[in-house]
N, C-alpha and C positions, 0 to 999 in steps of 0.2 A: 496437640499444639505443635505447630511447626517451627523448624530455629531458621532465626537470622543471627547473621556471621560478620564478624566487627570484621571491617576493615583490614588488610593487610595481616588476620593473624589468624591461627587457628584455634583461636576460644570460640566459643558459643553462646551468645547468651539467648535465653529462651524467652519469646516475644509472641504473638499474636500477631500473623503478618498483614491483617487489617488495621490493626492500633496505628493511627496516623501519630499518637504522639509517640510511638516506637522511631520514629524517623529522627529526633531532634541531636539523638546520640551520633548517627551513620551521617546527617547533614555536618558534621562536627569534623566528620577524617576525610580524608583525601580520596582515598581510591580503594578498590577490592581487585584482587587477584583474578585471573581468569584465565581458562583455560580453552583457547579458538579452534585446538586442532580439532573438537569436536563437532558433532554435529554436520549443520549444512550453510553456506553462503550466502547469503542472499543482498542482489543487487538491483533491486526494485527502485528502494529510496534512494541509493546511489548516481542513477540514471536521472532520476529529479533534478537530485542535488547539483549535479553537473549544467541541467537542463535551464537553470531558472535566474535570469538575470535580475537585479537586485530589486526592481521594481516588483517582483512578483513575489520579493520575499517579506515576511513578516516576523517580528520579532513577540507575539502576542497574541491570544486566540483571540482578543478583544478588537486589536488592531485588523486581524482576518476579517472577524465579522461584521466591524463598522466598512469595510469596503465590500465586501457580499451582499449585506443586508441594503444598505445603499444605494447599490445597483440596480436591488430585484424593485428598490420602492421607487425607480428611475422608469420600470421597464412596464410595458403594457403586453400580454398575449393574443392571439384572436384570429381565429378560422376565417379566410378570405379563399375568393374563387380564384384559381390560377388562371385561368383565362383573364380574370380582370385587372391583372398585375403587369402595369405599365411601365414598360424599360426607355428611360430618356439617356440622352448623351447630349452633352454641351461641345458645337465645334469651337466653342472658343476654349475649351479645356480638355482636348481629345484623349486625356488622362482620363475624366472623369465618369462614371454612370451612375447615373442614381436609378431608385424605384419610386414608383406612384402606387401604394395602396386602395382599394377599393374604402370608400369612405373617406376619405384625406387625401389632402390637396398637396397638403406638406411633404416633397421628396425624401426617401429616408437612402441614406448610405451603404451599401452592405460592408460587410468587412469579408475580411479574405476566407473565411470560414464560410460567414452564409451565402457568397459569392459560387466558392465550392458544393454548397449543399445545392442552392439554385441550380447550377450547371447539371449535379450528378441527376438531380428529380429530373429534368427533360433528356437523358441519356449526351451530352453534350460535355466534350475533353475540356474540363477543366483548366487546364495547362492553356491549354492552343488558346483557350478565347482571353487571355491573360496576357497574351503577347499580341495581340488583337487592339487599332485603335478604337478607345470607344466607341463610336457609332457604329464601325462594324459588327462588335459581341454584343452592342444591342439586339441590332437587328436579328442577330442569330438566338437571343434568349430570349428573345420576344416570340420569333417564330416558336419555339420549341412550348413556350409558356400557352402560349392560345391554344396551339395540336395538342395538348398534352393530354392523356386519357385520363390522369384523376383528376378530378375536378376541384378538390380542395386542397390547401395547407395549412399550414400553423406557422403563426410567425410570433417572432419576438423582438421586439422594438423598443430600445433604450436611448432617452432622453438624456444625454451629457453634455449639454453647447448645443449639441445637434443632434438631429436623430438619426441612428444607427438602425439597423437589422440587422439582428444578430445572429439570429438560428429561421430556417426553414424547414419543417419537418409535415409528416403524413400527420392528418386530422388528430389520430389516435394516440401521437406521441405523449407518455406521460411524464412532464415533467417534475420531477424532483428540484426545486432551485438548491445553488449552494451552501446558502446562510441556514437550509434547513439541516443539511448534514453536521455545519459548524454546529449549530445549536444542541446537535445532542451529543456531541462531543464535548461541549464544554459545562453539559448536565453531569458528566461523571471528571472534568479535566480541568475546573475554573478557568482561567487564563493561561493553563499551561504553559508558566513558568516556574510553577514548586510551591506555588497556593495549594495545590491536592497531591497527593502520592504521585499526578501525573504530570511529565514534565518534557520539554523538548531532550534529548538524548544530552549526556554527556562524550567523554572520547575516550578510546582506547588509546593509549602510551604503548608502543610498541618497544620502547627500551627496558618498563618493567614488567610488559603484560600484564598491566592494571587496571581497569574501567574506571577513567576518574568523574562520577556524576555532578561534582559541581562544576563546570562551564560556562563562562558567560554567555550568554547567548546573543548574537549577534548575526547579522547577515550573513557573515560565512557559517556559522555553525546550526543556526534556524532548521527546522523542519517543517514549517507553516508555509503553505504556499496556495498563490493564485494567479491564476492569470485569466483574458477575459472570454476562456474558452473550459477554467475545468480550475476546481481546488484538489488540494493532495495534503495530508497532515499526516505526521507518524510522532508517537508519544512514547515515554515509556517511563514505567516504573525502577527507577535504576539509583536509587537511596536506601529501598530495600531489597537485597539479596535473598533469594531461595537456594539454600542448598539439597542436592539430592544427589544424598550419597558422597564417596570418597575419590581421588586420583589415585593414579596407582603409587605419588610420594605421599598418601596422606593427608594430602591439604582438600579442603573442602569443593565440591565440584558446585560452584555457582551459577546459578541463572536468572534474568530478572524479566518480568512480563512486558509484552508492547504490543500496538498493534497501528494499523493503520490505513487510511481507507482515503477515497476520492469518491470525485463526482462531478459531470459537465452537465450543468443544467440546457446547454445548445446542443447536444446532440452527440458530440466529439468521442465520448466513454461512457460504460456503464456507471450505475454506482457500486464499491465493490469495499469491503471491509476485511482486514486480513489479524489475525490474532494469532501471538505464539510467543514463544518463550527461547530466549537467545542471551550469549554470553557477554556480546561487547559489539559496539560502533565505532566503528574509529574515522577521521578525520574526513574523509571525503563521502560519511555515512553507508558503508558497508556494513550490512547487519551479519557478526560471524556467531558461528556456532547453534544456529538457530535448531530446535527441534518443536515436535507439536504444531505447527503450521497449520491455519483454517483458515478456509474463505469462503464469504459469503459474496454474491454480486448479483446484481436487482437489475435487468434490460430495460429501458425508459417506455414500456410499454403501458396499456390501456391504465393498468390496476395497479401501475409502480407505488403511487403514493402511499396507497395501502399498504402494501408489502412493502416499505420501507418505516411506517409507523407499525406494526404488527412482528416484523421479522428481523429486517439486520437492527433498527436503535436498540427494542428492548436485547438482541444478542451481543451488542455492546456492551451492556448494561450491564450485564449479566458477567461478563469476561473478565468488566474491569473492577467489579463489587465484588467479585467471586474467591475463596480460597482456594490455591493455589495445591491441596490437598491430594485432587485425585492426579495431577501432573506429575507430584513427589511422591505418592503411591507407587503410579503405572512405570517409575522411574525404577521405584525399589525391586517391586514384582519383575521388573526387566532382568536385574542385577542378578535376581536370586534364580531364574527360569534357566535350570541349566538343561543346555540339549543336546552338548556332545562332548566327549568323554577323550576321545581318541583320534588320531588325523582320521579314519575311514569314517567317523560320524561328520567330525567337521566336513569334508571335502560330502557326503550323502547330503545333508542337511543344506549345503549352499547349492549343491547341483540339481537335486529336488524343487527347490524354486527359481527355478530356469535362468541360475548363472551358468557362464560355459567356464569349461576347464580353465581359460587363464585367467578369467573374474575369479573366479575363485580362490585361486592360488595366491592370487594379489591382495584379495579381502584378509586370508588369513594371514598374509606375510604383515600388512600393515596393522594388525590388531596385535603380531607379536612385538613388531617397533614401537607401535606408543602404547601399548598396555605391558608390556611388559613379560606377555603368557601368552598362548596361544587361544583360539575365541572358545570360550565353552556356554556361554550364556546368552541369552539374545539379546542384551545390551551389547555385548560382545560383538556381538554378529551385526548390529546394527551400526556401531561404531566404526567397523570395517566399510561397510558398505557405503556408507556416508563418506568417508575418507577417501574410497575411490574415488564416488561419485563426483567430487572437487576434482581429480584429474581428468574426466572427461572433455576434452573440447568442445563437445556437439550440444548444445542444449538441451536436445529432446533426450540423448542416452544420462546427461547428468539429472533428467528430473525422474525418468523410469527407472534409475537407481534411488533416489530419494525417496519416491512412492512405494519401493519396495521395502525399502526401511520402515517407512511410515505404518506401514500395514504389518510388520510383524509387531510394533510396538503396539498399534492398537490391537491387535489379537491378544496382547496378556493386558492391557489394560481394563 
């Protein structure tokens, strides 16, 4: 049985961290302590969060999926011949171009997306024919549409006032719609608003370094999004605290489960599901401290549907129903894996997995700043490396240091 950790203090009390009614005590207190230096950064939800004007936010997975679901029972699909896809332009509105489908009379609108996707399938600069009066980008996507060597596409067409075309894609595209990612997130996350262990994040307080989970949720603070090119949702369990393990004052080292996935049914992204275990979110939704990191992502290919009812829902399912066990094991086993004794082990041991002399020397200096000792364990070691890793400017050198961490902690896991 693993412990959850009251609030603000260093008692214990011991709970079952499935027990939904273990929560009614922790929904009661304010905040939990937390410690960000560790771990890794991550600015995923961040870039969203920044991303998404108010229209696209939702304060309710209920709310998400009455406008997802909505849209898909708006929308018709259906393989037509490129060649027979008619580009009109109106000179009294030399803004305008619509399409003529094969089978229908009725012109449909593209939007700037399927406009885009139109353009890229006949090898044609997107851009240029956009600063192009209508009749002219007609003519030029009409010609490109007739020459064009595949003979089919797939389209997607929604009915809202008017009808739109939404996405264009090769025959084979398999679409995943949106409302079906909501749906099986909201099979393990009710309405994620704190109906089930799963809930939109709370906020890190940077004046006490406390993850405070009760939040109102609100437009600025949402993690529910959509827009009419792709949804994005991040959740997290943050009423119940896992601790694993101690800080070097003692106080309990906290972490709480999240995860969070997307999906463009037009074409724009894969669908992709990310799971892991992190210390706190703070205000403009930066996930700090994160360790354990998985991701699944499914290409909108031939057999996507399958493999997204087969592979990433039930690995959802699985993440979010799961105990928390072997994360607080692989934590402990870190803790306890001692692999260097002495600076010539420490400095072999990091230079052996192809850190150079001044990584190294950096890793061990900053493992004796915040730990207090110098590294002797591969928590140690990991901790260090992780902590570089946050100084890195470069993207690519700050995740080849995270990957490296990541794989010494699964080797004792």
């Amino acid at each position: 049985m693993l412990q959850s950790v009251s609030p603000l203090a260093g008692s214990v009390m011991r709970a079952d961290p499935l027990d939904l009614s273990s929560s009614a005590g922790a929904r009661a207190s304010s905040a939990f302590k937390v410690d960000i230096s560790r771990g890794t950064r991550l600015g995923r939800v961040s870039s969203e969060w920044f991303a998404r004007p108010d229209d696209e936010r939702y304060l309710s997975l209920s709310a998400l999926m009455a406008a997802v679901k909505g849209r898909a029972e708006r929308s018709r699909s259906r393989t037509v011949e490129s060649a027979a896809v008619r580009v009109e332009a109106s000179r009294a509105d030399p803004e305008r171009l619509a399409l003529v489908l094969p089978g229908s009379d009725t012109p449909v609108a593209p939007t700037h997306w399927s406009f885009g996707q139109l353009a890229s399938l006949v090898n044609a600069p997107a851009t240029y024919l956009r600063q192009l009066p209508a009749s002219l980008a007609a003519i030029n996507l009409q010609y490109g549409l007739t020459s064009h060597r595949a003979e089919q596409v797939k389209t997607l067409e929604t009915d809202d006032g008017r009808v739109e075309l939404r996405a264009v894609t090769g025959p084979d595209y398999g679409r995943i719609y949106d409302h079906e990612l909501v749906e099986a997130v909201m099979r393990i996350a009710g309405n994620g608003t704190g109906d089930t262990r799963w809930k939109v994040p709370g906020v890190l307080d940077w004046s006490t370094m406390t993850h405070n989970p009760a939040v109102e949720i609100s437009k600025e603070t949402t993690t529910l999004y959509a827009s009419d090119r792709d949804v994005f949702l991040f959740l997290v369990d943050d009423f119940n605290p896992i601790e694993a393990g101690r800080l070097p004052n003692g106080d309990p080292d906290l972490y709480f489960r999240g995860f969070y996935c997307w999906n463009s049914e037009v074409g724009a992204k894969t669908l992709g599901i990310a799971s892991f275990y992190l210390r706190a979110v703070c205000q403009n939704r930066n996930l700090w401290g994160v360790e354990q990191f998985e991701e699944i992502t499914i290409r909108h290919s031939k057999f996507a549907a399958s493999r997204f009812a087969h592979q990433a829902a039930p690995a959802l399912a699985r993440f979010a129903n799961s105990s928390p066990a072997s994360f607080v094991d692989g934590i402990k086993t870190a803790r306890a894996r001692i692999v260097a004794r002495s600076d010539d082990d420490r400095t072999d041991f990091l230079r052996k997995r192809g850190f150079s002399k001044t990584d190294t020397a950096r890793i061990i200096d900053r493992v004796l700043i915040e730990e207090g000792h110098p590294p002797t364990s591969i928590f140690d070691f990991v901790q260090g490396i992780t902590a570089v890793a946050r100084d890195k400017p470069h993207q690519d050198a700050r995740l080849d240091f995270e990957n490296r961490a990541k794989k010494l902690l699964d080797h004792v896991a």
